[in-house]
N, C-alpha and C positions, 0 to 999 in steps of 0.2 A: 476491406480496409485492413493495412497488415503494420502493426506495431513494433517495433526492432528495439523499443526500449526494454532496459532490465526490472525494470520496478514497477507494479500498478501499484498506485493507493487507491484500497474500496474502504466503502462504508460497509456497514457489519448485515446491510440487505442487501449487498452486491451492486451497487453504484460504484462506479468508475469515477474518481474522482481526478485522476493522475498521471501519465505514463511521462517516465524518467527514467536516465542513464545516472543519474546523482543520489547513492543512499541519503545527503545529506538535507536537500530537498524536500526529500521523501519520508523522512524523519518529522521536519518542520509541518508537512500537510496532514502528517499523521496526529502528529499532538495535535494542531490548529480543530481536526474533528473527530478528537477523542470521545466526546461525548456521544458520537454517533456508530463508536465501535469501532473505528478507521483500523483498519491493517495494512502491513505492504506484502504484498507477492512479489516476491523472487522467481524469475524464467530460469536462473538457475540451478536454486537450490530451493523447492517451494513451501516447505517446512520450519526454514532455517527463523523469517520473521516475522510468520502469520501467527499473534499475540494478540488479542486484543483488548480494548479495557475491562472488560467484564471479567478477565481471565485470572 
């Protein structure tokens, strides 16, 4: 199974909550489970907005 979007949002145990072309989406599913460490992977820059709450 092959994914072409730019964005996962996981949870902070590596749950897949997410794949998106829209940061702004991906922003909204991140707050919604903050509480669970939620971060976004970027395919293109993977650094750029892997932040999570705890951080």
């Amino acid at each position: 199974m092959s994914h072409k979007e730019r964005y996962i949002v996981k949870t902070g145990k590596g749950k897949i909550l997410k794949f998106t072309d829209e940061l702004e989406t991906a922003l909204k599913i991140k707050e919604e489970h903050k509480i669970e460490g939620a971060y976004i992977e970027d395919k293109k820059n993977p650094k750029k907005h892997k932040q999570t709450y705890f951080h």
